[in-house]
FIKENU-677012 format. One record per residue (C-alpha): residue in three letters; y, x, z. Coordinates in steps of 0.05 Angstrom, whole numbers, padded with zeros to 5 digits, always signed. Layout:
<rs>
alaYXZ
...
</rs>
This chain:
<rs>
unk-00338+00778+00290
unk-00303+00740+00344
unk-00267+00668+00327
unk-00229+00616+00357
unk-00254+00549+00367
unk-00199+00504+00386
unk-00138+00469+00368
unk-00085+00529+00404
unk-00107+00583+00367
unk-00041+00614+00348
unk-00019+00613+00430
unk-00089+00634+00449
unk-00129+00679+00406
unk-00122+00749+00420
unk-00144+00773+00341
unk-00216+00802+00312
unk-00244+00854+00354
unk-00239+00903+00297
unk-00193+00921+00246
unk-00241+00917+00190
unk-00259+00839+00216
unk-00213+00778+00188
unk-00182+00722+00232
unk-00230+00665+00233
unk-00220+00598+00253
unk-00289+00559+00268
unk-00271+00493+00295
unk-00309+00435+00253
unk-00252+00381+00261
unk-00226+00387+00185
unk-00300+00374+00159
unk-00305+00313+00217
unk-00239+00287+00178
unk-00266+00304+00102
unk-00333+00269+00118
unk-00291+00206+00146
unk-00243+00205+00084
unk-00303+00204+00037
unk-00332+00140+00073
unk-00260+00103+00066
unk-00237+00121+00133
unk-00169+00155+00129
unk-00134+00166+00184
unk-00061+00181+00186
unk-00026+00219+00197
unk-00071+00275+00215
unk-00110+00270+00136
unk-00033+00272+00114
unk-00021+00332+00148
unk-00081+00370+00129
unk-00086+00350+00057
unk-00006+00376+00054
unk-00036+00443+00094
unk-00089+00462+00045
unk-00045+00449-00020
unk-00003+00512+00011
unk-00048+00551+00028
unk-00085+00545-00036
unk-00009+00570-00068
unk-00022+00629-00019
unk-00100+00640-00039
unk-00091+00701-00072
unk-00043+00745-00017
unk-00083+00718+00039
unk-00149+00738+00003
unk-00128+00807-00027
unk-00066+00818+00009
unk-00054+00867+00072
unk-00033+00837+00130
unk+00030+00860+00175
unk+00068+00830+00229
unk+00135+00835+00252
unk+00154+00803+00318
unk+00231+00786+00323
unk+00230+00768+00398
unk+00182+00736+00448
unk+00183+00672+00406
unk+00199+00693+00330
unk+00146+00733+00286
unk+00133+00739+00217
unk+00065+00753+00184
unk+00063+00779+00112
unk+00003+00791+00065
unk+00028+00834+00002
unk-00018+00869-00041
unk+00023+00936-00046
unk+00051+00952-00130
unk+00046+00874-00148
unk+00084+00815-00131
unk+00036+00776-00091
unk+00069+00763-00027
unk+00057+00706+00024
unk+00091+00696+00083
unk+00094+00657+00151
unk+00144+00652+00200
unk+00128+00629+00267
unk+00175+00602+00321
unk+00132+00595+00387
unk+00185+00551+00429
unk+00164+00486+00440
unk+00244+00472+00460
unk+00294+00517+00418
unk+00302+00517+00347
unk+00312+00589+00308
unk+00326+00617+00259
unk+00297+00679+00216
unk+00331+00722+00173
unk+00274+00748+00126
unk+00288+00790+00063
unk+00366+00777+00054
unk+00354+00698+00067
unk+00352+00662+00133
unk+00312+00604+00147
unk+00312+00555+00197
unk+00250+00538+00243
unk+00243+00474+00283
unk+00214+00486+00361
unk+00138+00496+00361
unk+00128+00511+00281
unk+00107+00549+00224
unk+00131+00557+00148
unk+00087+00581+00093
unk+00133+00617+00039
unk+00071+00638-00022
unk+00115+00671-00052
unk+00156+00705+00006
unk+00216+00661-00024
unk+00206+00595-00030
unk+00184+00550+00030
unk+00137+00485+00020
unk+00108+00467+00089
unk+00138+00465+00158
unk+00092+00447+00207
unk+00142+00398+00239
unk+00175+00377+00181
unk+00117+00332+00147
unk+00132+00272+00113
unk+00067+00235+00123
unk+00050+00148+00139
unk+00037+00136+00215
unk+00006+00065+00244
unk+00031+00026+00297
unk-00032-00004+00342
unk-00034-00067+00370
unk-00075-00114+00401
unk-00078-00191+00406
unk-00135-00237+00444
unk-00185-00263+00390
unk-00186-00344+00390
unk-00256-00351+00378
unk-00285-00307+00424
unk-00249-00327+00483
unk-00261-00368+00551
unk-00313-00321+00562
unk-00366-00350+00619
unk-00394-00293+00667
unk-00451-00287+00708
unk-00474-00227+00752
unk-00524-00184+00793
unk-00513-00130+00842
unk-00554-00070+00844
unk-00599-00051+00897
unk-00579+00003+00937
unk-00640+00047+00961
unk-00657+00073+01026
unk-00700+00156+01036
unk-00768+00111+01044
unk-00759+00087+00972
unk-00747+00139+00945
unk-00816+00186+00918
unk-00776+00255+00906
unk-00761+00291+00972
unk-00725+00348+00985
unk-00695+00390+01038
unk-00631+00385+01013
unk-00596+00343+00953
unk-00619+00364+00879
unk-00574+00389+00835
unk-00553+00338+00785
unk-00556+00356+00718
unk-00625+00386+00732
unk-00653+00316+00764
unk-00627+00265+00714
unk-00640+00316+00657
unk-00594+00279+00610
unk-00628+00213+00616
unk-00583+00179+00655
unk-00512+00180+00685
unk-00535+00162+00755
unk-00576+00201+00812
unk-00593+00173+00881
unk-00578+00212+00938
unk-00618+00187+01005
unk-00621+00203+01084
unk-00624+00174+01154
unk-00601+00196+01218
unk-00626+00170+01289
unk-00564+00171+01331
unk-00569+00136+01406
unk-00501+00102+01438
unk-00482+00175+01469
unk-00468+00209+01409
unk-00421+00156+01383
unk-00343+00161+01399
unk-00335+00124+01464
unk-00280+00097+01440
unk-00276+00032+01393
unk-00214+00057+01352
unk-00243+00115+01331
unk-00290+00125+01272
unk-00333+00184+01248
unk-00321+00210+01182
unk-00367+00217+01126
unk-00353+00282+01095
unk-00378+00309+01018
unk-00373+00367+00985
unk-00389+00350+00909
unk-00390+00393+00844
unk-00366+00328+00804
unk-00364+00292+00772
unk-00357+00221+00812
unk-00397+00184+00866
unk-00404+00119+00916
unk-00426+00123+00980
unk-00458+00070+01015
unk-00486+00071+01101
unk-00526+00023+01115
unk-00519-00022+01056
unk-00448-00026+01065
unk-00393-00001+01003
unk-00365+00060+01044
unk-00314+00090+00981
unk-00310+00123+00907
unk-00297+00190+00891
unk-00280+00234+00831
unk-00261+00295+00805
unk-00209+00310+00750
unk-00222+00340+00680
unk-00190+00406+00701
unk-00233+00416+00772
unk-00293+00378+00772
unk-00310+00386+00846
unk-00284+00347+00902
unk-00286+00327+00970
unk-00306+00258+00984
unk-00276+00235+01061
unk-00288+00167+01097
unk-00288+00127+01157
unk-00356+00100+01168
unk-00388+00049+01213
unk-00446+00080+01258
unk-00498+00049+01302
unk-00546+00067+01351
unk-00619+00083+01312
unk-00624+00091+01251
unk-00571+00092+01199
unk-00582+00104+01123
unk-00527+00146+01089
unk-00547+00128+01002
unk-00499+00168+00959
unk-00504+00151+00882
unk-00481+00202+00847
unk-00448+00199+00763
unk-00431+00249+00714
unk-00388+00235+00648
unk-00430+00275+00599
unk-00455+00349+00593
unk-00412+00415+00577
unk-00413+00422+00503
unk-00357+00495+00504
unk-00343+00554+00534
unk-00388+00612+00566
unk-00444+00613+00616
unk-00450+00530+00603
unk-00522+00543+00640
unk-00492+00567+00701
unk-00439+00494+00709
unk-00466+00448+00758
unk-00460+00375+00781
unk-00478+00335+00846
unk-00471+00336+00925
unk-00468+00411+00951
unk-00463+00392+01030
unk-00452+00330+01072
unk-00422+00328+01140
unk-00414+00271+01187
unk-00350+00289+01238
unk-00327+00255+01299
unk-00394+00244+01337
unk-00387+00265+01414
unk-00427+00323+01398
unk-00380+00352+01346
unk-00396+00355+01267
unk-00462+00339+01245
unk-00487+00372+01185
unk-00533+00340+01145
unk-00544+00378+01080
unk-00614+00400+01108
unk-00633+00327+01133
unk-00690+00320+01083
unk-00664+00275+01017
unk-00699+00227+00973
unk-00678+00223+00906
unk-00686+00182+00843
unk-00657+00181+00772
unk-00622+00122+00745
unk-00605+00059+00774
unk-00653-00006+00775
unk-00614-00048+00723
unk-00617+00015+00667
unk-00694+00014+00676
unk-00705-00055+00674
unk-00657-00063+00610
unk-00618-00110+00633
unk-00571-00093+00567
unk-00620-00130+00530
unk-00644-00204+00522
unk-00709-00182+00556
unk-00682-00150+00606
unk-00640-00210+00623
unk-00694-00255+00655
unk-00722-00205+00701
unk-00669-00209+00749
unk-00640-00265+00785
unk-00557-00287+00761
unk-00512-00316+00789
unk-00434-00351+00777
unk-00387-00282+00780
unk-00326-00289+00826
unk-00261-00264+00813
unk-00266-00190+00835
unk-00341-00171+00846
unk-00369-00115+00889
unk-00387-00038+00872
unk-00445-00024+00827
unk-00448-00102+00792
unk-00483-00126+00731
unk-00442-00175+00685
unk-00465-00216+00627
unk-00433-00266+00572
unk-00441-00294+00504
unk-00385-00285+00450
unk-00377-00307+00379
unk-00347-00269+00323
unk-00282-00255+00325
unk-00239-00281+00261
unk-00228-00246+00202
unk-00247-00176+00190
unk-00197-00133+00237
unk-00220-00079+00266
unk-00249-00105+00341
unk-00233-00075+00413
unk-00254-00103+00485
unk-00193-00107+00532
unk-00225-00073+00596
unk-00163-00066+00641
unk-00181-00113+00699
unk-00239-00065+00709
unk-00260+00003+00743
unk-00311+00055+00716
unk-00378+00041+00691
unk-00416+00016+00618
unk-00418-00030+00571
unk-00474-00061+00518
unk-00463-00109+00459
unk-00528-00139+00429
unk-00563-00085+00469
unk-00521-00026+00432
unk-00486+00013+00480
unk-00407+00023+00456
unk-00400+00075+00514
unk-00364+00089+00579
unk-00303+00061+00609
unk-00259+00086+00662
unk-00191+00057+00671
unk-00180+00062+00740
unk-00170+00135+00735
unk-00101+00141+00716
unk-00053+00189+00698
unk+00016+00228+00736
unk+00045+00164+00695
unk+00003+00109+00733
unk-00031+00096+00668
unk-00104+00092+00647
unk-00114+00144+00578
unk-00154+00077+00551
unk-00160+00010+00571
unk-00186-00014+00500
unk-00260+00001+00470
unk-00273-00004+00403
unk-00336-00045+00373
unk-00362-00039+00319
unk-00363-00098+00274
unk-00436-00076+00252
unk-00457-00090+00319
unk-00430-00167+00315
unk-00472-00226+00296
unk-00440-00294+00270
unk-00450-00321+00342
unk-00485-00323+00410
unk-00464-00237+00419
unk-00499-00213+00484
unk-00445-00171+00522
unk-00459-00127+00586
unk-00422-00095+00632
unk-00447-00046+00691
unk-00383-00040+00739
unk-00392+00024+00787
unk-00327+00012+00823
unk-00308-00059+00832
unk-00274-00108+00778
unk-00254-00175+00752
unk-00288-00195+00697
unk-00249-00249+00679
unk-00193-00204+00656
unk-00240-00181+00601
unk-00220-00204+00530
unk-00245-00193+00469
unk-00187-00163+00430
unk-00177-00163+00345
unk-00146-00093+00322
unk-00076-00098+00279
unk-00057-00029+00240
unk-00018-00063+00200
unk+00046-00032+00213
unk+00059+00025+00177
unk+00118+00078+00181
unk+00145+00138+00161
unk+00204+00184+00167
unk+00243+00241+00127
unk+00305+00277+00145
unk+00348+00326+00100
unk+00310+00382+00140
unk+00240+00366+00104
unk+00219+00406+00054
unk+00202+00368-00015
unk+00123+00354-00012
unk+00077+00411-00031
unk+00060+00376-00093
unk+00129+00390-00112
unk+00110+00463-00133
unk+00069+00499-00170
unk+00046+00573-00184
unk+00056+00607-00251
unk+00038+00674-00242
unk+00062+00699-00177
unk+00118+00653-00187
unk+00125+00590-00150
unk+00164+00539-00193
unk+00186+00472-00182
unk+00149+00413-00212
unk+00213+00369-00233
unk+00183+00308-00233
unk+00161+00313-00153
unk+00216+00346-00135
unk+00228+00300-00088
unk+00227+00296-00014
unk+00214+00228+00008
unk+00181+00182+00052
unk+00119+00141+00015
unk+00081+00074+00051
unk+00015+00059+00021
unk-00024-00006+00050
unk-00094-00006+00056
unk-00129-00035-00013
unk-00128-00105-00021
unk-00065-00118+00023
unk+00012-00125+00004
unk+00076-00110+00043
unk+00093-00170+00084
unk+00163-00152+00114
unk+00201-00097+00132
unk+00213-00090+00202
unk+00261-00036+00208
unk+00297+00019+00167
unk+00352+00059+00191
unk+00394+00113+00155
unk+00425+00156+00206
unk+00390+00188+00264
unk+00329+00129+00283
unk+00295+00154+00347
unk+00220+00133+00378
unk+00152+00117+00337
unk+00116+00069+00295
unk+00122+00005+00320
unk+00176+00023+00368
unk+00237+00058+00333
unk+00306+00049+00350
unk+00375+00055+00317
unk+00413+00117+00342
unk+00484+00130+00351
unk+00506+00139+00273
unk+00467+00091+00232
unk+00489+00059+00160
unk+00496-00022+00175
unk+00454-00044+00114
unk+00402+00001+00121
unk+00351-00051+00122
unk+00386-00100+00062
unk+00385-00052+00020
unk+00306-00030+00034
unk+00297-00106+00028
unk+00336-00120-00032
unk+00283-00071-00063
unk+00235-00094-00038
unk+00238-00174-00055
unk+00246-00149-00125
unk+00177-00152-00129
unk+00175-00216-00094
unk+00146-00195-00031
unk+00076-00163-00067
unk+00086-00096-00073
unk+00030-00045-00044
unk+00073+00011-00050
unk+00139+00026-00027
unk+00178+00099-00040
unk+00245+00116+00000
unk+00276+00179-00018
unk+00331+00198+00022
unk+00389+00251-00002
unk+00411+00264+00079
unk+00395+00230+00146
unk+00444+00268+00193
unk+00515+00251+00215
unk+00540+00327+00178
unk+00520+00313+00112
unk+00555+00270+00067
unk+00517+00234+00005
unk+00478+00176+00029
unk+00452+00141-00019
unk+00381+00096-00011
unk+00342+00101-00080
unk+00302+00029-00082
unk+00345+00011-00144
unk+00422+00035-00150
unk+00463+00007-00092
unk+00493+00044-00044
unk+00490+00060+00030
unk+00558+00050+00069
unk+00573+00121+00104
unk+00548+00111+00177
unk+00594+00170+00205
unk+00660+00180+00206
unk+00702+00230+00170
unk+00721+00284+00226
unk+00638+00291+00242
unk+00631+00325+00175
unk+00633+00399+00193
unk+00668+00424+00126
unk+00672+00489+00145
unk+00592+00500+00156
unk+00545+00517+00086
unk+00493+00480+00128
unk+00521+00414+00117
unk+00518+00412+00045
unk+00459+00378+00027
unk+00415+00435-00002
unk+00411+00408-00070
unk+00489+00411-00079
unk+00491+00488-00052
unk+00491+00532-00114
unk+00544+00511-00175
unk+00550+00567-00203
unk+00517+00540-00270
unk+00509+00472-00294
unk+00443+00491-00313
unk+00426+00499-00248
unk+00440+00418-00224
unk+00378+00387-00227
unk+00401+00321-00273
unk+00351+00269-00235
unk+00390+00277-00180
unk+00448+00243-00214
unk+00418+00191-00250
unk+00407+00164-00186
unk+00485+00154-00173
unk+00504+00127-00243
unk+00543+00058-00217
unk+00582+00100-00151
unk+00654+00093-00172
unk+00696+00152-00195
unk+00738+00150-00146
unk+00687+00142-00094
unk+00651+00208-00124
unk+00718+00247-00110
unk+00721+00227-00044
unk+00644+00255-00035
unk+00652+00320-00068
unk+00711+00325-00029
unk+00678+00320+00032
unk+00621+00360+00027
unk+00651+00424-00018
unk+00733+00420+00005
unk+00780+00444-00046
unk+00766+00500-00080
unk+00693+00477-00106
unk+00714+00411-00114
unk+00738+00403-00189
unk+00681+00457-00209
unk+00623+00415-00180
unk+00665+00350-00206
unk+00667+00370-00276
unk+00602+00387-00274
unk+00574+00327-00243
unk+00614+00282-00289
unk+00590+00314-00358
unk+00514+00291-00320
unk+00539+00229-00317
unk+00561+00215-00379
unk+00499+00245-00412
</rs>
């Protein structure tokens, strides 16, 4: 039975290779996330979304599980799936809109439903749907970083690494090893080693012009040194490993020593034939002598696995005294050890090293390795993907923390800092187009009914345990636009948005744990607005004429059907006890016209007075 392992499977997978065989999805990520949960580490919103994920599919157990399976596809972008166990009435249904851009709509069995860009909704009964994939109400975190007070003014001393020459080296070979084969996973780092005799005729006669050192490698990075001397750095990317190294070099006559160390950034762990993927120089050219290009592949190459500092632990305490160290300058040379003494950082926040005055290369704390940095490859956006490493507070003594540093590239380590983790800004976000939370419903039989109670659709802020809601940074009730920690009013926003979510809030007097929003509409074409922290109000953010009477659409859904009173769901209204009469007419005005108004109005006054 074939499966997908990935995070794309519904773009990607082509289906079982039989049709006796089930779709299968193997990747492990879900259990990665359970596992964390259990030992307290919930992460948002990705648990959020998951845990909301399961609770629908569990409504759909039994038409996924004994169901038969049939697809319809609309258009290039729209397609429904259907499991429905044929005589019975258990039916569960997803629609699928595959443009990342264009929202759609579906028309499926006499109702149409809308479908955000990039997104699927799970209907368990074929009816009713309770999860959009990109309408989840779910708590975010804002990260930020601030420079620890106690473990700052950080003192640095250094040692370079040795840079070998072929005579060194013990392992010879005709041509350069491959790479993953000669460090066999126990190291990052492979020496590459050669000479050349070259007399004063083969160099360009001509002072302005230099040869060119020329590599062919299979990735995934190296730095190339001739005769001692720091020549460049070269990578690949993490979509075409290979490269082609190219650089001016300095001969002389006799001997020269070309010492190439080469680095990979882990080991294939996916995809076919990983055997067969390969690492290291392929073929080395030196172009620009008299004589034409000079190919050196065949030269005869020592080799060795590691560099000097890894073998004599210099990571550790021990390892310290075996070398000589000495004051660091500002911005040190290629293939440097660094060293420094910390003390723990205040309170208990998570803790990060700030690693952005740096290149590529390794870092220890207390002789624990917290990994690899690189944040001098950047991206199209001129942007490292991370500048800040995590360390583990279990790692961390009270004081005197040894910290290491192996810089392959060139850096300054006095731009390091030792950085204290806040996550304490939390955030969420609901719209009239989010479904009510999956707990909302419920199956009895094959009939999925609305739990009253959590019939809500809301957005909910939790703090971690032992902490309490300090402030309240921003709300807006309109159309907000960015992320946690950086959102942004939009062009129709209510004024007191963020009074009223205060006035709630202080309530409490500023120790509340919890805080619940639930919001009747967000958009500028719907018309109740009403924030639910207590009873007051929200002034109307839009004006009149951007109410689109004429559309069913911008009623808010719970409004739609009057044809019975029993059919207005009374917690709704108990909500809007203290809005004025006259200010009621003028909302059921707005948002029905006319002819529905007295209907609705009668019926949402006998609510009220109930």
């Amino acid at each position: 039975i074939n499966t997908c392992n990935g995070r794309q499977c519904g773009d990607t997978f082509t289906g079982p290779n039989g049709s006796n065989k089930p779709t299968l999805w193997t990747e492990n990520w879900t259990a990665q996330l359970a596992f964390a949960y259990a030992l307290g580490l919930q992460r948002e919103p990705k648990y959020g979304h998951l845990r909301e994920l399961h609770r629908a599919l569990r409504l759909s157990q039994k038409a996924l599980l004994w169901g038969v399976p049939t697809v319809q596809r609309i258009s290039n972008d729209l397609e429904i799936r259907t499991y429905e166990k044929p005589g019975t009435k258990i039916c569960a249904a997803f629609l699928n809109n595959n443009n990342s851009k264009i929202p759609a709509t579906i028309n499926f069995r006499g109702q149409t439903y809308a479908l955000p860009p990039k997104s699927i909704s799970i209907l368990p009964d074929c009816k009713t749907v309770v999860y959009n994939t990109q309408a989840i109400v779910s708590q975010h975190n804002a990260r930020s970083f601030h420079a620890s007070k106690k473990a700052s003014n950080l003192k640095w001393v250094m040692s370079q690494e040795s840079v070998p020459e072929i005579n060194q080296l013990t392992l010879k070979s005709t041509m350069p090893l491959e790479l993953y084969n000669l460090t066999k996973d126990t190291s990052d780092y492979g020496w590459y080693s050669t000479s050349i005799t070259l007399d004063r005729r083969d160099l360009p006669m001509r002072s302005d012009i230099l040869p060119v050192l020329q590599v062919a490698s299979l990735g995934h990075a190296l730095v190339a040194f001739v005769n001692g001397e720091y020549i460049g750095f070269g990578h690949g990317s993490n979509i075409e490993k290979g490269f082609v190294f190219s650089k001016p070099i300095t001969l002389k006559p006799g001997t020269n020593h070309i010492s190439i160390l080469g680095m990979t950034v882990g080991l294939p762990d996916s995809g076919a034939y990983m055997e067969k993927r390969y690492a290291g120089i392929r073929a080395i050219t030196i172009q620009g002598l008299n004589a034409g290009t000079l190919d050196i592949t065949l030269n005869t190459w020592g080799h060795e696995v590691g560099v000097k500092g890894e073998k004599l632990q210099l990571y550790t305490k021990e390892g310290l005294q075996k070398v000589q160290w000495s004051p660091a300058k500002e911005s040190g040379p290629p293939l440097t050890w660094y060293q420094t003494y910390f003390d723990a950082p205040e309170g208990n926040s998570p803790v990060a090293l700030g690693m952005s005055t740096m290149g590529k290369g390794m870092v220890w704390v207390n002789g624990q390795s917290i990994g690899r940095y690189w944040v001098n490859y950047l991206s199209p956006l001129g942007q490292p993907t991370q500048s800040e490493y995590h360390i583990p507070r279990a790692f961390i003594k009270p004081g005197k923390n040894l910290l290491v540093v192996f810089e392959e590239t060139g850096g300054n380590p006095e731009g390091i800092e030792v950085l204290l983790v806040n996550r304490d800004t939390i955030c969420s976000f609901v719209s009239e187009d989010h479904p009510p939370s999956v707990k909302a419903w419920k199956k009895d039989g094959e009939q999925i009914q609305e739990v009253v109670d959590d019939a809500n659709y809301g957005a909910r802020l939790t703090c971690p345990e032992g902490k309490t809601i300090k402030v309240i940074e921003f709300a807006s009730f309109g159309d907000p636009f960015g992320a946690c920690g950086s959102f942004a009013e939009g062009n129709c926003t209510s004024p007191n948005s963020k009074k009223i979510v205060e006035q709630g809030f202080d309530r409490f007097g500023g120790l509340v744990d919890r805080v619940e929003i639930y919001h009747h509409s967000i958009t500028c074409n719907l018309i109740l607005k009403t924030a639910l922290l207590g009873k007051e109000q929200l002034l109307n953010p839009c004006r009149e004429n951007s109410f689109r009477q004429e559309e069913k659409r911008s009623m808010p859904r719970y409004l739609k059907d009057t044809s019975s009173p029993s059919k207005v769901r009374p917690w709704r209204f108990k909500l809007e006890k203290n809005i004025s009469q006259q200010r009621s007419d003028g909302l059921l005005y707005m948002a029905f016209g006319n002819e529905k108004r007295s209907q609705f109005l009668e019926v949402v006054k006998a609510k009220l007075n109930t």
